[in-house]
N, C-alpha and C positions, 0 to 999 in steps of 0.2 A: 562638465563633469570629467571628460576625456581631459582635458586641461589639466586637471586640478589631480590627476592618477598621474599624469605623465611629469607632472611636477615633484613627483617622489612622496606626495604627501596622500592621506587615505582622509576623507572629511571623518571629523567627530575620532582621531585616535592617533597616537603615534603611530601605530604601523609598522613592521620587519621584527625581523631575529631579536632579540638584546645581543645574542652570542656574536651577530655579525657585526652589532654596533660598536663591540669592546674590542674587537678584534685587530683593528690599528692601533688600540692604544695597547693590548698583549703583544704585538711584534716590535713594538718599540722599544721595548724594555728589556730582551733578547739583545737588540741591532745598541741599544744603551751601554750592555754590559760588554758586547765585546768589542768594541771601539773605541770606549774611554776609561772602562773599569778594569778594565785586564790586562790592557797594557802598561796601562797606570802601578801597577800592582809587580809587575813583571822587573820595569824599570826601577820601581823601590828594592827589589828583593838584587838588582843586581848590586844596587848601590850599598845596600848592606855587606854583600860580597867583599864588594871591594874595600869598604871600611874596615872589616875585619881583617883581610890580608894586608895590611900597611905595614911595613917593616921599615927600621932605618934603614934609612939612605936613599927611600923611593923619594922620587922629585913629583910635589902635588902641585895642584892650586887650590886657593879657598872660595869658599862664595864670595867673597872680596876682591876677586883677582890679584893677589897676591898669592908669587909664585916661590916656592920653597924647597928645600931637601928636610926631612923627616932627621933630626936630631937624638930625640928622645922620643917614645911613648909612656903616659905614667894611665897602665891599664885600671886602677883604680879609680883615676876622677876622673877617666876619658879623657885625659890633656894629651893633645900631641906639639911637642914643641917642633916648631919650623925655626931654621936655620934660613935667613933670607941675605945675609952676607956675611963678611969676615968675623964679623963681633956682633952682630945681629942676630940677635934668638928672640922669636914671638911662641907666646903657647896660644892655644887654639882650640877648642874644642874636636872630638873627633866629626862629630855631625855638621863643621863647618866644613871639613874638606869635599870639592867637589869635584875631585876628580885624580887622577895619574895620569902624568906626563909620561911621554915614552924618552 
């Protein structure tokens, strides 16, 4: 009988709090949101910053690694043409760019 109490179990019943049972899976959910959901969220909101502020002549890259100087913006369909050499012009979506170059 000493056995079978010390073994964490009560004969014939589950046994303990429910409140203490849930109680790792409530602190996970806290340690969840701000480790992956927050920052996640922090870095979207910057990157909208920075889409917004694009003016010609900033030099980007795309999610393609293709590197560019900003040509045109056409704020209606979201096209941002990159200029990638002499006579080279690609348009782009704005949500491809992922980044400014210094």
């Amino acid at each position: 009988m000493l056995a079978l109490l010390l073994m964490g179990g009560a004969p014939g019943g589950q046994g303990g709090n429910p409140i203490l049972q849930m109680l790792p899976l409530l602190l996970i959910i806290p340690i969840f949101y701000l480790f992956l959901i927050r920052p996640q969220q922090k870095k979207q909101k910057e990157h909208q910053k920075l889409l917004a502020e694009l003016k010609r002549g900033d030099k980007v890259v795309t999610n393609s690694g293709i590197i560019g100087s900003i040509w045109g913006i056409n704020e209606k369909d979201n096209v941002i043409v990159l200029k990638v050499g002499e006579e080279t012009k690609i348009e782009f979506l704005r949500s491809a760019i992922a980044g400014k170059l210094e």
